[in-house]
C-alpha positions as CSV (number, residue, x, y, z in Angstrom):
1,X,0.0,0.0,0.0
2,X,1.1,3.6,-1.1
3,X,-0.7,7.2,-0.3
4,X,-3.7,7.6,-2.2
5,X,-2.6,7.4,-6.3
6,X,-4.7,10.5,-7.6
7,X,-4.0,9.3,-11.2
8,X,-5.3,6.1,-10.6
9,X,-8.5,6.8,-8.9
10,X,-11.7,7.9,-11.0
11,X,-13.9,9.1,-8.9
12,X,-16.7,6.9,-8.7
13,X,-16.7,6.4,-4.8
14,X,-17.5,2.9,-4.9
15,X,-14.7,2.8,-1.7
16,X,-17.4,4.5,0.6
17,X,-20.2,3.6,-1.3
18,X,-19.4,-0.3,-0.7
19,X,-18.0,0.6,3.1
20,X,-19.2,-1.9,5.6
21,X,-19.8,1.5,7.7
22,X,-21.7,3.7,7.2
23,X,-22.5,2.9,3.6
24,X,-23.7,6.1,1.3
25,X,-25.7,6.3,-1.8
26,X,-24.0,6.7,-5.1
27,X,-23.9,10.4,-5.2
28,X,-23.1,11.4,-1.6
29,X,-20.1,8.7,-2.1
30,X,-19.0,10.3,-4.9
31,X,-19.2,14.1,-3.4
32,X,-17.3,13.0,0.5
33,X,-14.8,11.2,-1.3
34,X,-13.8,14.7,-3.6
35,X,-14.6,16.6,-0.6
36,X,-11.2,14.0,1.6
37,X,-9.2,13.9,-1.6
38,X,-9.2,17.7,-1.7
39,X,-8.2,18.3,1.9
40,X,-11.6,18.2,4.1
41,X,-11.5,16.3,7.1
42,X,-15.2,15.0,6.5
43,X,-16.2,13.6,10.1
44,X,-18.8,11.8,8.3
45,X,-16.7,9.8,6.9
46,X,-13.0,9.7,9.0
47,X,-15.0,10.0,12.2
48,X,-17.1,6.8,11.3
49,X,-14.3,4.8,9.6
50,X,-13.4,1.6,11.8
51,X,-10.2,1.0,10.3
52,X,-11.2,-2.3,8.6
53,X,-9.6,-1.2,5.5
54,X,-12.0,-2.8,3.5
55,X,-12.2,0.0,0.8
56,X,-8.4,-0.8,-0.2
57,X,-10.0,-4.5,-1.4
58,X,-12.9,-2.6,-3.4
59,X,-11.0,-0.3,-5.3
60,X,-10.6,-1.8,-8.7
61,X,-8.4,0.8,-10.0
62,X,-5.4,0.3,-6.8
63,X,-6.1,4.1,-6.0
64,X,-5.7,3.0,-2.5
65,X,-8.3,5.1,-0.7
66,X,-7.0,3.9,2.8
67,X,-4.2,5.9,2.1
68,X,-5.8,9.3,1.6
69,X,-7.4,8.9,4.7
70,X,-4.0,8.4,6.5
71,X,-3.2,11.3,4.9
72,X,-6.1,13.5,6.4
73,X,-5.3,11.8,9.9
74,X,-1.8,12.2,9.4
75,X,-2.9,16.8,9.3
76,X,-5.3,15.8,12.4
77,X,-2.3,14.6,13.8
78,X,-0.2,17.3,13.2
79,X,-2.8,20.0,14.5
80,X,-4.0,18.6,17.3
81,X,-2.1,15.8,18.6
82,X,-3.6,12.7,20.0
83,X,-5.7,12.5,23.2
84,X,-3.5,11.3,25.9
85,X,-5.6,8.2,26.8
86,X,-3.8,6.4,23.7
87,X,-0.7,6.1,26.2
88,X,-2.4,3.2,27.2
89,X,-2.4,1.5,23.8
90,X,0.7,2.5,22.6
91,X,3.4,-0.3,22.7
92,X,6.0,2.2,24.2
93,X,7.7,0.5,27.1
94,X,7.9,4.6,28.5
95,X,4.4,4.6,28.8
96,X,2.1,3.6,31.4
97,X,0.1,0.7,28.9
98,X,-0.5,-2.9,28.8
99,X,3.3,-3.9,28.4
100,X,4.4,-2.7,31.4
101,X,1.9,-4.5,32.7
102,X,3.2,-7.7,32.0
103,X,4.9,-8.7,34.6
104,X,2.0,-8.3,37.2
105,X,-0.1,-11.4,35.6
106,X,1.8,-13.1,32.5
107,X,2.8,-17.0,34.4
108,X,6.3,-18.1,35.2
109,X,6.4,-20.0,32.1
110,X,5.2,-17.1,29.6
111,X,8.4,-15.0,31.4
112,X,10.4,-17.4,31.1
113,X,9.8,-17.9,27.6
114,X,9.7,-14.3,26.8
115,X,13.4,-14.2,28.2
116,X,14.4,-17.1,25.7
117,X,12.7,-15.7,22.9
118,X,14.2,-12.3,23.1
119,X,17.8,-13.5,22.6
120,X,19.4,-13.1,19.4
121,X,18.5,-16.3,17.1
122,X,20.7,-18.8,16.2
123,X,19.3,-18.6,12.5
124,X,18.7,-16.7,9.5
125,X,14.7,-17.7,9.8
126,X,12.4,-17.0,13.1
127,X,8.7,-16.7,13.6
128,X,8.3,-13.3,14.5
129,X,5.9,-12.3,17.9
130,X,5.2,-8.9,17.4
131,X,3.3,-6.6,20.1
132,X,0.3,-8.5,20.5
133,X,1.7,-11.7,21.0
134,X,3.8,-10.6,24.1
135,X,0.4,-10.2,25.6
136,X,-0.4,-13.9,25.0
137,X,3.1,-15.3,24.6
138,X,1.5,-19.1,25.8
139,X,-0.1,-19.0,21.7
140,X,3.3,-19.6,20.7
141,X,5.0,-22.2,23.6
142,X,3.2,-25.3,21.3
143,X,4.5,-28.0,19.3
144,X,3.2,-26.9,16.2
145,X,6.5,-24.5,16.1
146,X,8.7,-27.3,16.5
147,X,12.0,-26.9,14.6
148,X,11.1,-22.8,14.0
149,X,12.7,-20.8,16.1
150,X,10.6,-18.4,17.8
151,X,12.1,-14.8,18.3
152,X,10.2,-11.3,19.7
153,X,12.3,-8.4,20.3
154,X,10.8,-6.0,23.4
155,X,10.8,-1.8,23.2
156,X,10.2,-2.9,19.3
157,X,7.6,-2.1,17.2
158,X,6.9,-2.5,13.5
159,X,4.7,0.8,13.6
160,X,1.8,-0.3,12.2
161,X,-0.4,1.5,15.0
162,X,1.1,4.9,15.1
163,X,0.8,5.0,10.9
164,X,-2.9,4.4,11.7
165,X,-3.0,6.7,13.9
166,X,-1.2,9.6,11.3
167,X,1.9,9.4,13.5
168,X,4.0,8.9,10.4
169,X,7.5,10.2,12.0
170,X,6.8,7.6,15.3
171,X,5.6,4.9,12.9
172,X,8.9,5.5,10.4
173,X,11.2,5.5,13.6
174,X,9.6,2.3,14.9
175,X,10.0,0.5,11.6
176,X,13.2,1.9,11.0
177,X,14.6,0.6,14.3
178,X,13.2,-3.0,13.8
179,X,14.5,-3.4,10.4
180,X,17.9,-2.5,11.7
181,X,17.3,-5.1,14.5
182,X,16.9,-7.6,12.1
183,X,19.6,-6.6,9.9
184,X,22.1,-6.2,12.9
185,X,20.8,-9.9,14.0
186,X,21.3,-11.6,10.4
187,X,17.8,-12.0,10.1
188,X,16.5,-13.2,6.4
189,X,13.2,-15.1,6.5
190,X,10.5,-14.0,8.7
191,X,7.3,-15.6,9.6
192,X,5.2,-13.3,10.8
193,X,2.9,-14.5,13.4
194,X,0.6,-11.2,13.0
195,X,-1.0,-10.3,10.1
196,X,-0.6,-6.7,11.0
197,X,3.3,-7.2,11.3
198,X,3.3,-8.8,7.9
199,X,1.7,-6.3,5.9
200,X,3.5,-3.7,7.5
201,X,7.0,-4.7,6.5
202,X,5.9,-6.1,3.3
203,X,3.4,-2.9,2.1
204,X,2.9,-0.1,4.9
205,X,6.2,0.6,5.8
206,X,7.8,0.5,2.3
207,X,4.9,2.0,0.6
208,X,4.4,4.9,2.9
209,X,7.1,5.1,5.4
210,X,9.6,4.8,3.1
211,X,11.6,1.9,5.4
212,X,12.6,-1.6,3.8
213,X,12.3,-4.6,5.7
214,X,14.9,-6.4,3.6
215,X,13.6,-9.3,4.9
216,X,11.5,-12.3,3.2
217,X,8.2,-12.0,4.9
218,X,5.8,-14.8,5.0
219,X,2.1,-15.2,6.7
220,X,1.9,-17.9,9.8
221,X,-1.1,-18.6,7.4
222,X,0.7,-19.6,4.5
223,X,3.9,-21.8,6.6
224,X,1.0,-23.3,8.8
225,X,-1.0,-24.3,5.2
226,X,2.3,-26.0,4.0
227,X,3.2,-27.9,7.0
228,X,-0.5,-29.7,7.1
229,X,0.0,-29.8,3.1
230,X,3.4,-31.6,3.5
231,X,2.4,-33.7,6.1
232,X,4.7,-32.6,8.5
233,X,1.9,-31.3,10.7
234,X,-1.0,-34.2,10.6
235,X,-4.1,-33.5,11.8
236,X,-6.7,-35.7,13.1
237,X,-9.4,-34.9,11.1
238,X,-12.3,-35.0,13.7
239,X,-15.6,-33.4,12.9
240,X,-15.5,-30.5,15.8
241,X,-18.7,-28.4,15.7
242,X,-19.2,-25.3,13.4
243,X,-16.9,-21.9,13.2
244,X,-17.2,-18.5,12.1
245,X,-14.3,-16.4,11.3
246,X,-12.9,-13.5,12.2
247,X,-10.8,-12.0,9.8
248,X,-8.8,-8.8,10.2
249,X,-8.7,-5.7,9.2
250,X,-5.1,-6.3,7.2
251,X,-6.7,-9.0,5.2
252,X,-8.0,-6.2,2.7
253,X,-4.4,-5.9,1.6
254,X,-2.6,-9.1,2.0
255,X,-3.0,-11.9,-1.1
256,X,-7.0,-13.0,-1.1
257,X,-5.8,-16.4,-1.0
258,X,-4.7,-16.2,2.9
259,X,-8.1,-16.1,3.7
260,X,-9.2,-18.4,1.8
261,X,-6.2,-20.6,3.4
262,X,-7.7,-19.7,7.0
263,X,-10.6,-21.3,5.8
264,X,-9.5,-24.7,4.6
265,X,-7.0,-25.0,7.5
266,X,-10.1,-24.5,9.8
267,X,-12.1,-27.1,7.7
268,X,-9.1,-29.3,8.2
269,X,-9.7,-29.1,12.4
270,X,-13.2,-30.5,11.3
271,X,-15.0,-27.2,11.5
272,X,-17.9,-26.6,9.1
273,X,-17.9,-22.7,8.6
274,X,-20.4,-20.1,8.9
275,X,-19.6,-16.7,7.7
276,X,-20.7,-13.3,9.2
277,X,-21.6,-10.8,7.5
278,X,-18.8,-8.7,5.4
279,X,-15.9,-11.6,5.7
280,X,-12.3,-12.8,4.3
281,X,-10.9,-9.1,2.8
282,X,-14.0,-7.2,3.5
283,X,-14.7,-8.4,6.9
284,X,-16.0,-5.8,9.8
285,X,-13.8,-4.6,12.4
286,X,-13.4,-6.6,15.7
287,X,-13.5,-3.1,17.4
288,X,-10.4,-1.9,18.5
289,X,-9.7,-0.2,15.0
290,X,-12.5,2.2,15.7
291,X,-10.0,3.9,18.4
292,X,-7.8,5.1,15.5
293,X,-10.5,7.4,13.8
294,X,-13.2,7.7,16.6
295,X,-10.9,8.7,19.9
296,X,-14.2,7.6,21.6
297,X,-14.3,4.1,24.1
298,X,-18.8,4.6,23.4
299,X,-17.9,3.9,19.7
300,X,-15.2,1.0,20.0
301,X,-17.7,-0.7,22.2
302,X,-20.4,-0.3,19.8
303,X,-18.2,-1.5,16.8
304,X,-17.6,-4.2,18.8
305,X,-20.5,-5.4,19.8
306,X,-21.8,-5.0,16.2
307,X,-19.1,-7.9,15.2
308,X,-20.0,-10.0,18.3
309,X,-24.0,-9.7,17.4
310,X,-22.5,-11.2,13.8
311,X,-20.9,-13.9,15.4
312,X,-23.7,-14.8,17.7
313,X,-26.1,-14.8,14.4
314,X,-24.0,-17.2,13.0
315,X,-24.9,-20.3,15.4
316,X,-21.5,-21.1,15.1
317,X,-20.2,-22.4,18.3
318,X,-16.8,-21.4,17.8
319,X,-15.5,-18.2,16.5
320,X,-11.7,-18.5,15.1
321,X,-9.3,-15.4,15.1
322,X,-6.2,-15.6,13.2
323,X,-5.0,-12.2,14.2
324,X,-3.9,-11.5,17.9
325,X,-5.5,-8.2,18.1
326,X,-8.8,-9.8,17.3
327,X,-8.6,-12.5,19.3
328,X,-8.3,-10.9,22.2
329,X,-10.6,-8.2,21.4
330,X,-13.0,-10.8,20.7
331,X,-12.9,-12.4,24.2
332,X,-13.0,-8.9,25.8
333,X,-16.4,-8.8,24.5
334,X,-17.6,-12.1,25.1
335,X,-17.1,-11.1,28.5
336,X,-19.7,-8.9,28.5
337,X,-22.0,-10.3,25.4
338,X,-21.8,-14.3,26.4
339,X,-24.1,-15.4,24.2
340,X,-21.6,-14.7,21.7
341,X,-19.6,-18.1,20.7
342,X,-16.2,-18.6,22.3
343,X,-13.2,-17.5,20.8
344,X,-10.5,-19.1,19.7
345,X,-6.9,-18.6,18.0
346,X,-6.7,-20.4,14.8
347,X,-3.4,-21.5,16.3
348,X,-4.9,-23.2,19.0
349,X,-7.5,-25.0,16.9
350,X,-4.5,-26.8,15.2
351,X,-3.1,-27.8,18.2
352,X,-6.5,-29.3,19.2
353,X,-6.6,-31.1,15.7
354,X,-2.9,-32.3,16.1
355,X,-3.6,-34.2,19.2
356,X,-1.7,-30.9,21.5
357,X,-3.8,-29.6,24.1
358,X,-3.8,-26.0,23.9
359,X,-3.6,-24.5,27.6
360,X,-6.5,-21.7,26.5
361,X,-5.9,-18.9,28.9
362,X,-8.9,-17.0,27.7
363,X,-11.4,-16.0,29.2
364,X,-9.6,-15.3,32.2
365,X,-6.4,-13.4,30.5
366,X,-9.4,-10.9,28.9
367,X,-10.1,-9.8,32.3
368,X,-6.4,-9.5,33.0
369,X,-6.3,-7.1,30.0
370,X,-9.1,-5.2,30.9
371,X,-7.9,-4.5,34.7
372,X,-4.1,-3.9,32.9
373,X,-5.9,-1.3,30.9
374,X,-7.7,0.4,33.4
375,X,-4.7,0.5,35.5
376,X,-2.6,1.9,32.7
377,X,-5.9,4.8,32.5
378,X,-5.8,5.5,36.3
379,X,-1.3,5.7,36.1
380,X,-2.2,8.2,32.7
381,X,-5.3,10.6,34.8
382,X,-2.7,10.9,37.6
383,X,0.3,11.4,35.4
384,X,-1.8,14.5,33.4
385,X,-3.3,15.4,36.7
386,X,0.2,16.1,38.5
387,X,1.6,17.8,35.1
């Protein structure tokens, strides 16, 4: 993904027009869309955007319309700042947020393996734990990683959530200093464990920040596929109940055939699938990209619970996350919408299918996450109050 491609687009608005949210006829589509492109911060529009990136998939003409509104909240930025409640959300080990939280409630074991996994590797290949995955490090600790060796690097960040946010110098900085990480470690081959981690080094930070990776990136999706494909990872084939899927919001850019992969591995666990409503590359936001244009917890709840009432519809009994982010979103709101079906990590539905017992720390590491978030927002109000 680059900034929005003027030459390329033609105007026709079928990017909002198509949008999961809000939707708008044909002609008001038309008229926000020139109204952004020539320098409007139309609320209508970038205060109701979730994020899910959806409208990168529907442009036919690769205009990419996401871009131009990182552009517009790249000038918010600039103006105004950000409220300081984002501190909380920002993977800066400085600020009061969930990772510097961890200590308080991740287990021995999880700290233990943290420690392991943040020494330099041994190898030229790793699977990659970005952020996210520091938060639920025990995803990883499984034996369907045997032989890969599993690397994270802490106070690192790919910068995909600042560049969201129209933080473009903190996202370029970010990615810049991971990219040298690797580099400096001998890094080639990287599988990315997040989704978001792999399109940022293989499109956002290129396209936009200007940074190269210089590494071979490839989706956890697409090695997991070939390990089941090659028999090196057998799976008992078991007829397990039904699933609906959760895909994220970086789907709309990455290859269409990764979702369709999350699909046939999860029919490979012996789940029969039923989809939500806007799925695969135009799926909905699990909620927690309605922060980056809203600023307002009211509307990342509702966006949420929008997704979770999808699920529920479904009658699946089993909804399967393949991103971090949404997994543990997802169980967030299950807490407080439990008719909604549980949520699982498509990683741990292949251990289940491979005979490996996953140790499932959700529900109860959700309400970890939520106390480590309102403790990171009571640090922040007395840290602003005192200043």
């Amino acid at each position: 993904m680059r900034f929005y491609e003027p030459d390329s687009c033609d105007d026709c608005g079928d990017c909002l027009k198509a949008c999961p949210t809000p939707g708008f006829e044909d002609a008001a589509a038309q008229r926000l869309f020139a109204d952004i492109r020539e320098g409007a911060f139309v609320t209508s529009v970038l205060e109701h955007c979730t994020g899910c990136m959806s409208c990168e998939s529907l442009c036919e003409k690769s205009a990419h319309p996401y871009g131009l509104l990182i552009e517009r909240y790249a000038e918010r930025y600039e103006a105004s700042g950000i409220p300081w409640i984002f501190d909380g959300a920002m993977p800066r080990t400085e600020s009061a947020n969930l990772w510097s939280c961890l200590d308080k409630w991740l287990t021995p074991r999880e700290k233990a393996n943290i420690n392991v996994w943040s020494r330099p590797p041994t190898g030229k290949e790793v699977l990659f734990l970005g952020c996210n995955q520091r938060i639920t490090p025990y995803i990883a600790d499984s034996r369907v990683f045997d032989g890969l060796e599993v690397f994270t690097a802490p106070g690192e960040c790919c910068g995909e959530f600042y560049l969201r946010l129209g933080m473009l110098d903190e996202a370029r900085e970010s990615a810049l200093s991971l990219s040298r990480r690797f580099r400096e470690l001998g890094i080639e081959r990287v599988i990315a464990f997040c989704p978001a981690c792999q399109n940022t080094m293989e499109h956002l930070a290129p396209g936009i920040l200007g940074v190269d990776f210089d590494v071979e990136t490839v989706s956890l999706v697409d090695w997991l596929a070939e390990r089941v494909e090659s028999g090196r990872l057998k799976l008992d084939g078991r007829a397990r109940g039904t699933a609906t899927i959760q895909d994220p919001c970086h789907a709309s850019m990455l290859d269409a055939g990764v979702a369709e992969s999350v699909r046939e591995l999860v029919r490979a666990c012996g789940y029969s699938i039923r989809e939500m409503d806007n799925c695969g590359v135009t799926a909905e936001c699990c909620g927690i990209g309605a922060s980056i244009a809203r600023y307002k917890l009211r509307d990342v709840m509702a966006t949420g619970f929008r997704r979770a009432r999808q699920a529920a519809g479904t009658d699946a009994s089993t909804t399967i996350a393949w991103c971090n982010g949404c997994y543990m979103i997802g169980n967030m709101f299950r807490i407080v919408y439990p008719v909604a079906p549980r949520v699982t990590h498509l990683v741990e539905a292949i251990q289940e299918a491979s005979g490996e017992q996953p140790v499932r720390r959700m529900p109860r590491r959700a309400f970890d996450l939520l106390l480590a978030a309102s403790e990171a927002t009571a640090r922040g109000l007395v840290s602003k109050a005192t200043t």
